[in-house]
N, CA, C and O atoms as CSV, one atom per row, in Angstrom:
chain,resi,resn,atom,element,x,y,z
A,1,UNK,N,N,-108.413,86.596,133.038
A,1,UNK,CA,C,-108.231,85.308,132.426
A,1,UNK,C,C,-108.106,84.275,133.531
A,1,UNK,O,O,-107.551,84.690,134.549
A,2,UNK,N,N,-108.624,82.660,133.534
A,2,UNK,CA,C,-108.897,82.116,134.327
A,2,UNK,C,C,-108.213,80.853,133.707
A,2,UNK,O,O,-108.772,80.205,132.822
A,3,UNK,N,N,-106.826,80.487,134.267
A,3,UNK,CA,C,-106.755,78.679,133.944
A,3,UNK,C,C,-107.485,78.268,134.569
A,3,UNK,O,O,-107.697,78.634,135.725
A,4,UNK,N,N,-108.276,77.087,133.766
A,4,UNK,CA,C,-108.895,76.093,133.938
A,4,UNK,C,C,-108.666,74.957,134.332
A,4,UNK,O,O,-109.328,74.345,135.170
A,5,UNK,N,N,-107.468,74.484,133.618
A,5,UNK,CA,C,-106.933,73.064,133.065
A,5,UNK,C,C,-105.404,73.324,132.558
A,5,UNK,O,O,-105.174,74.008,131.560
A,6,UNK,N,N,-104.358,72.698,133.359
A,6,UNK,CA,C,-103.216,72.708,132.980
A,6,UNK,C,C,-103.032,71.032,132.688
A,6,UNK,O,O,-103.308,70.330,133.661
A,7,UNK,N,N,-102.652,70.415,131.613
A,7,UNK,CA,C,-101.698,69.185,131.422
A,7,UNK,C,C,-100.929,69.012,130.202
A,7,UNK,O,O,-101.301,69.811,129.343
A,8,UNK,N,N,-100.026,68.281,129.838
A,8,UNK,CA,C,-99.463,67.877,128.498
A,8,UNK,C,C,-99.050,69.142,128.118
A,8,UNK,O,O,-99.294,69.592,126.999
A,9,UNK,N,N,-98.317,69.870,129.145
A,9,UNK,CA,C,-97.293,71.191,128.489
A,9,UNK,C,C,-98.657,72.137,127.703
A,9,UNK,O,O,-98.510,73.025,126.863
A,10,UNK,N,N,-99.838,71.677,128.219
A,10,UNK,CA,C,-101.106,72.477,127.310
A,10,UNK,C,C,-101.641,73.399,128.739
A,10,UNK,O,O,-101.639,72.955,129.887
A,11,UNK,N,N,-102.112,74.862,128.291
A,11,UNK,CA,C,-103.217,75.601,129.458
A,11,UNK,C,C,-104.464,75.593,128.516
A,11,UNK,O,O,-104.457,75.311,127.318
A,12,UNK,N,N,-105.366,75.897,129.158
A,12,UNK,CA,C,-106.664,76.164,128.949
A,12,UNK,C,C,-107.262,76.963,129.703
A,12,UNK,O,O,-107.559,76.750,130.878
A,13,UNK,N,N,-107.583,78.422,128.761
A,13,UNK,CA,C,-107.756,79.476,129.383
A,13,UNK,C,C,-109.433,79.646,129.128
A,13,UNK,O,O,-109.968,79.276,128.083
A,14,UNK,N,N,-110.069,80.184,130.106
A,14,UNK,CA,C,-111.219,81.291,129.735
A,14,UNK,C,C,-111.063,82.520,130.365
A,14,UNK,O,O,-110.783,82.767,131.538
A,15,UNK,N,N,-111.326,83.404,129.230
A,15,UNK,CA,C,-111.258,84.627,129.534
A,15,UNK,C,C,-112.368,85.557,129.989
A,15,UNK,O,O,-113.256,85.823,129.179
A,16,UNK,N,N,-112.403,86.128,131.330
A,16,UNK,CA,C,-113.257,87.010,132.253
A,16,UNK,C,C,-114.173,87.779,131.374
A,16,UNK,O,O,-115.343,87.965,131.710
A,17,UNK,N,N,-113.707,88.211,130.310
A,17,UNK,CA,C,-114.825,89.510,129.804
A,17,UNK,C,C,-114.900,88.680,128.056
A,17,UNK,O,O,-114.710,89.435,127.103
A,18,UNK,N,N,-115.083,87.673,127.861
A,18,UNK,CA,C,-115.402,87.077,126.488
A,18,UNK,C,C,-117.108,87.093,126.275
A,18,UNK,O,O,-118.064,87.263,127.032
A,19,UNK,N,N,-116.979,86.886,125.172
A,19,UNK,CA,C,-118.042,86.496,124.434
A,19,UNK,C,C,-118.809,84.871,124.487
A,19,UNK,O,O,-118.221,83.897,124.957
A,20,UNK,N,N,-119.725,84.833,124.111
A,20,UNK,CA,C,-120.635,83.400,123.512
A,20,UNK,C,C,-120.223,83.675,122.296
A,20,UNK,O,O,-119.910,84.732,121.750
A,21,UNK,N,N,-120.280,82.210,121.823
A,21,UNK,CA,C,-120.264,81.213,122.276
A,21,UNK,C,C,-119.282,80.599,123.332
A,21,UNK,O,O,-118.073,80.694,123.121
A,22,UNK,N,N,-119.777,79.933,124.533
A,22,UNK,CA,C,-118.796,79.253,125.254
A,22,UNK,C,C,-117.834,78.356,124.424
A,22,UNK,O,O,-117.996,77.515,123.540
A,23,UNK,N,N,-116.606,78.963,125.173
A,23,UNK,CA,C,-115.389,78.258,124.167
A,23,UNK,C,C,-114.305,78.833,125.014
A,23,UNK,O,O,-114.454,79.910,125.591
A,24,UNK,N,N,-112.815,77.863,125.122
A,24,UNK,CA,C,-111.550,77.572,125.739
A,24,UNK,C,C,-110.744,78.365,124.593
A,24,UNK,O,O,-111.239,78.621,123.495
A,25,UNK,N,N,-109.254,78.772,125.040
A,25,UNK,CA,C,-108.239,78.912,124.079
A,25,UNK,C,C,-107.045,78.410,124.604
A,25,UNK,O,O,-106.643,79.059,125.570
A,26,UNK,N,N,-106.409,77.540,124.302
A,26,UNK,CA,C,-105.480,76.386,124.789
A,26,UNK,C,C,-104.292,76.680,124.193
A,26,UNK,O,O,-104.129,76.535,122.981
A,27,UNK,N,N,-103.378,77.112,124.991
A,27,UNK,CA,C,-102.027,77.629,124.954
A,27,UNK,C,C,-100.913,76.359,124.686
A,27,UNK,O,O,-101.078,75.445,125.494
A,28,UNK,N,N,-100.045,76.180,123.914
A,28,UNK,CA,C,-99.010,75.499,123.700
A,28,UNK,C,C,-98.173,76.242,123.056
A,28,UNK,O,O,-98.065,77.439,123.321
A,29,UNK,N,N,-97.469,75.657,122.133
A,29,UNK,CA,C,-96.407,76.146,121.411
A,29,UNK,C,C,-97.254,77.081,120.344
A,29,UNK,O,O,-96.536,77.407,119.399
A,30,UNK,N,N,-98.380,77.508,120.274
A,30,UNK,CA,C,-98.966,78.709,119.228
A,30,UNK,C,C,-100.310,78.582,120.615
A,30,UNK,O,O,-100.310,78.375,121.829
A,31,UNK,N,N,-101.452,78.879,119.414
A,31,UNK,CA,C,-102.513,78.883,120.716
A,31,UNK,C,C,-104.205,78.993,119.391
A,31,UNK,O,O,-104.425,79.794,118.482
A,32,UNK,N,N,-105.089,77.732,119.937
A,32,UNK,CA,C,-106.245,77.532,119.635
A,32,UNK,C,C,-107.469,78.020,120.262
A,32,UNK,O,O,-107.693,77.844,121.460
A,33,UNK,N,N,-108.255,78.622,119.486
A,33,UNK,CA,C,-109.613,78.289,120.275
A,33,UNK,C,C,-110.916,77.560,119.563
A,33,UNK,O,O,-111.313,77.634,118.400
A,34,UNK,N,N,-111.457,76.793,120.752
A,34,UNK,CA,C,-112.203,75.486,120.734
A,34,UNK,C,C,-113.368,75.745,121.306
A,34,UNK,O,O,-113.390,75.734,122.537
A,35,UNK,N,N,-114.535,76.022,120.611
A,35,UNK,CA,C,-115.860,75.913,121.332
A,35,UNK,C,C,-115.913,74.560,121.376
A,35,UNK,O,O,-115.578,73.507,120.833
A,36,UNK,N,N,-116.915,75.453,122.938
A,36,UNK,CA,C,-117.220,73.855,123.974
A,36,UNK,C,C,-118.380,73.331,123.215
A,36,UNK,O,O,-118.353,72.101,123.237
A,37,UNK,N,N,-119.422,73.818,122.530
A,37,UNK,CA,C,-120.828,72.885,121.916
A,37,UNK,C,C,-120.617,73.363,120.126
A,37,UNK,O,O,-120.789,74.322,119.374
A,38,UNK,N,N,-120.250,72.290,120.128
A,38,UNK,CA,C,-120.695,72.603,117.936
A,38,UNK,C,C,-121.559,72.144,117.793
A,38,UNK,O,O,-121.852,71.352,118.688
A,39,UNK,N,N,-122.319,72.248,116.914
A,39,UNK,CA,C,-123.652,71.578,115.946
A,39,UNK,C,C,-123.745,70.378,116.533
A,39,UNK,O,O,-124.784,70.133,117.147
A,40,UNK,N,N,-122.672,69.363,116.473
A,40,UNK,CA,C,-123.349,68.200,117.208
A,40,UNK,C,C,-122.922,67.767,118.324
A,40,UNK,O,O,-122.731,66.557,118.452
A,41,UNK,N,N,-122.659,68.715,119.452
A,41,UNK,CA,C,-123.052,68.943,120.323
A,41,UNK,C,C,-121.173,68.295,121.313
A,41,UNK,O,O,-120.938,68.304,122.521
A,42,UNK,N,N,-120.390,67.909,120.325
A,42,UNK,CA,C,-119.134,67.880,120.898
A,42,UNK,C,C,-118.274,69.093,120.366
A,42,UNK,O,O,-118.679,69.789,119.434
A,43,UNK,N,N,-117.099,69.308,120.985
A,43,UNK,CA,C,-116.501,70.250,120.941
A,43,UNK,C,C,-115.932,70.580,119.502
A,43,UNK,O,O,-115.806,69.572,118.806
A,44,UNK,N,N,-115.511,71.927,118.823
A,44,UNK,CA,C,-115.181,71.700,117.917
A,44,UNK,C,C,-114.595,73.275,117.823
A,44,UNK,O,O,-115.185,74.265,118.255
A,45,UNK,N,N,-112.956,73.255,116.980
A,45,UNK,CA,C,-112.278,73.494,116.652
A,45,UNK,C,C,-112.817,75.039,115.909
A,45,UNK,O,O,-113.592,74.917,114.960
A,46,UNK,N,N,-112.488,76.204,116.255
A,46,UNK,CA,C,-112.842,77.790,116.141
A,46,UNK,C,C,-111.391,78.180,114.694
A,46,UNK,O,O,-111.600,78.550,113.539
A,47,UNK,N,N,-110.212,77.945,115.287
A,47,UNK,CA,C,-108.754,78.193,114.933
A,47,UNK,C,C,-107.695,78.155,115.685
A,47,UNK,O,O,-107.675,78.343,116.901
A,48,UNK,N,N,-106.517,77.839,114.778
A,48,UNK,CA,C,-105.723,77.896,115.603
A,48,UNK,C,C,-104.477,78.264,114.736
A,48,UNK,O,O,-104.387,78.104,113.519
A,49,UNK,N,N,-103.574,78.761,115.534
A,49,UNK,CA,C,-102.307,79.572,115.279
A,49,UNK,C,C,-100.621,79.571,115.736
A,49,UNK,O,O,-99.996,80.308,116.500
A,50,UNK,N,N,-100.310,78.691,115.110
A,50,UNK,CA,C,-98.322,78.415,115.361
A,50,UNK,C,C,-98.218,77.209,116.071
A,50,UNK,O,O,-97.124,76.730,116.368
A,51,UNK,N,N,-99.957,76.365,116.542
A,51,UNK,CA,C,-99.530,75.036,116.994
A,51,UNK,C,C,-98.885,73.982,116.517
A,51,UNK,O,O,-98.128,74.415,115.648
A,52,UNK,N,N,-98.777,72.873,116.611
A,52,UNK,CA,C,-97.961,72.010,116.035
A,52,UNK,C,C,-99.619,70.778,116.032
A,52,UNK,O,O,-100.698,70.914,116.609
A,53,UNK,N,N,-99.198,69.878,115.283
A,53,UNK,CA,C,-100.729,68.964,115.196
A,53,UNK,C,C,-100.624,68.025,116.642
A,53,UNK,O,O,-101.615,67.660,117.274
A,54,UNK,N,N,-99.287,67.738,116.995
A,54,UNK,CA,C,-99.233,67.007,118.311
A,54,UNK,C,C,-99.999,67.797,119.431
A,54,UNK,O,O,-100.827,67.268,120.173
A,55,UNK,N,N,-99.590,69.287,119.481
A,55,UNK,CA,C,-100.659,70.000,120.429
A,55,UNK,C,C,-102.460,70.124,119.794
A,55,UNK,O,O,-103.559,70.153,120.349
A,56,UNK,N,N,-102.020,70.166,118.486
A,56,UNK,CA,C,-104.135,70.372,118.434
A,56,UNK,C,C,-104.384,69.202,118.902
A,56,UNK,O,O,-105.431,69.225,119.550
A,57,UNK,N,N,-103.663,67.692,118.853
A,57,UNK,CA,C,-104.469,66.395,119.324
A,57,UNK,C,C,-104.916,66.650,120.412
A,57,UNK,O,O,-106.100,66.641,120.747
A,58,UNK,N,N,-103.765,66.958,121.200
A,58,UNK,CA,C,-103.887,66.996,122.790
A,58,UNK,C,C,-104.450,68.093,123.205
A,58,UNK,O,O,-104.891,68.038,124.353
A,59,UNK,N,N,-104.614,69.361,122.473
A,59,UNK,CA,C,-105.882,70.201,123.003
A,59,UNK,C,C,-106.993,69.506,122.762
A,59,UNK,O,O,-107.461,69.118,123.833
A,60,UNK,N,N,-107.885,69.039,121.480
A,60,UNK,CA,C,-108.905,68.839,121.410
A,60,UNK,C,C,-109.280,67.298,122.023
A,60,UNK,O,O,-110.497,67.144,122.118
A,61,UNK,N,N,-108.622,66.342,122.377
A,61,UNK,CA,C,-108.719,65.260,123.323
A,61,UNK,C,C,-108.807,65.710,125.137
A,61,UNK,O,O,-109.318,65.099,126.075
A,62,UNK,N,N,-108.154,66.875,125.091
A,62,UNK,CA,C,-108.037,67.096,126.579
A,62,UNK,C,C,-109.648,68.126,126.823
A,62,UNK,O,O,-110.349,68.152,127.835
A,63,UNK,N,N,-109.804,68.702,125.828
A,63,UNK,CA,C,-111.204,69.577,125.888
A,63,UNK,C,C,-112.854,68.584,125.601
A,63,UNK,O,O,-114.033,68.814,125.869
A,64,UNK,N,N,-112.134,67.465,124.943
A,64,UNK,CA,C,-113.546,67.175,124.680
A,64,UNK,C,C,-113.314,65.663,126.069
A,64,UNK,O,O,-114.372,65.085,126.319
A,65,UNK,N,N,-112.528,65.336,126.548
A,65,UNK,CA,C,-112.679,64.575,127.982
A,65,UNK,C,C,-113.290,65.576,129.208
A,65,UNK,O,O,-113.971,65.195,130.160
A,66,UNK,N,N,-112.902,66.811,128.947
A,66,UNK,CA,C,-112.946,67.871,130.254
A,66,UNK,C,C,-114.161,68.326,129.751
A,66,UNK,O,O,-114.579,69.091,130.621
A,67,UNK,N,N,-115.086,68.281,128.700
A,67,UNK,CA,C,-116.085,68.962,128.311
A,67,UNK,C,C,-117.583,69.908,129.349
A,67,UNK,O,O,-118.119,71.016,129.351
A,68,UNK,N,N,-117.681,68.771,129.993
A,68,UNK,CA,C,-118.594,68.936,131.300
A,68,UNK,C,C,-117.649,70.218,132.233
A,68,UNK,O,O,-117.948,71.399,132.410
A,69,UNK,N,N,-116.753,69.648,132.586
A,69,UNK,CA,C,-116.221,70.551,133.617
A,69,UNK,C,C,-115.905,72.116,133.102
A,69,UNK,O,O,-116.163,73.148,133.722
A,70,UNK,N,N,-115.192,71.973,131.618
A,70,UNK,CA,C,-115.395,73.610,130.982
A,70,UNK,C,C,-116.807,74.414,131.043
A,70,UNK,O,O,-117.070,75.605,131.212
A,71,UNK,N,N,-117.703,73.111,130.809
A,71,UNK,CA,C,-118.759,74.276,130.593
A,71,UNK,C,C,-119.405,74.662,131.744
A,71,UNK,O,O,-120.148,75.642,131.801
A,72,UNK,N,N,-119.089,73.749,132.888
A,72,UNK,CA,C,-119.293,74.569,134.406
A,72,UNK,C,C,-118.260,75.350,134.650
A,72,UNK,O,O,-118.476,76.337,135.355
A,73,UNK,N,N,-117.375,75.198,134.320
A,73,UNK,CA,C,-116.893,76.915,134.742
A,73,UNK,C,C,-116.643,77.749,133.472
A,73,UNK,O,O,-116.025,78.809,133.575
A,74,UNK,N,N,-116.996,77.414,132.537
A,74,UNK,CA,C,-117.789,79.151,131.507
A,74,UNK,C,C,-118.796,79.854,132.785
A,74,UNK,O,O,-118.744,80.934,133.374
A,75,UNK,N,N,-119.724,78.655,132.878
A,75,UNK,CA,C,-120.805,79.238,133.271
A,75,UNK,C,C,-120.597,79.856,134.690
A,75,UNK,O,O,-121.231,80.846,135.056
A,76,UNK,N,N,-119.844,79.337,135.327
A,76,UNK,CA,C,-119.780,80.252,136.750
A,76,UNK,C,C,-118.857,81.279,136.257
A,76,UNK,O,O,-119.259,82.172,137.004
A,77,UNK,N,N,-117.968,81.818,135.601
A,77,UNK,CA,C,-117.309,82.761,134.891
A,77,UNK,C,C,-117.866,83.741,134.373
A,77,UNK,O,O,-117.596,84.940,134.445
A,78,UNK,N,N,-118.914,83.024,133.675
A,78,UNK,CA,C,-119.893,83.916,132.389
A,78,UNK,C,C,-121.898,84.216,133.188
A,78,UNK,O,O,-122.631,85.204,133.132
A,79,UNK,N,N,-122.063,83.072,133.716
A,79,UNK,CA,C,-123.504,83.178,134.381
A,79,UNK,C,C,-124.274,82.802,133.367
A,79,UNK,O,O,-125.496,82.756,133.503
């Protein structure tokens, strides 16, 4: 597992041996995961579990500002 992105009491993990679609799982007080490309082509929301809505804001604001930079390192992660 690889932090990515630590801020706002939030991590953002990718994990070494995952699957495609490229996608983050962002740790707070429960924990989400967020593919990096949906249908239209911004990030979008997989599930999430015991967060609070103050953390989904700030996961999915902090993932879709960082968008570029996640998906360069999926890709150096993943190839």
């Amino acid at each position: 597992m690889v932090t990515a992105l630590r801020a706002s009491g939030l991590r953002v993990v990718i994990y070494v041996n995952d699957h495609e679609p490229a996608h983050v799982h962002v740790f707070g007080d429960g924990e989400a995961k967020i593919n990096l490309l949906g249908a239209d082509g911004l990030p979008g929301l997989v599930w999430a579990d015991g967060m609070s809505r103050g953390d989904m804001r700030r996961a999915m604001r902090m993932v879709v500002e960082q968008q570029a930079f996640l998906l360069t390192r999926w890709e150096e992660i993943h190839g």
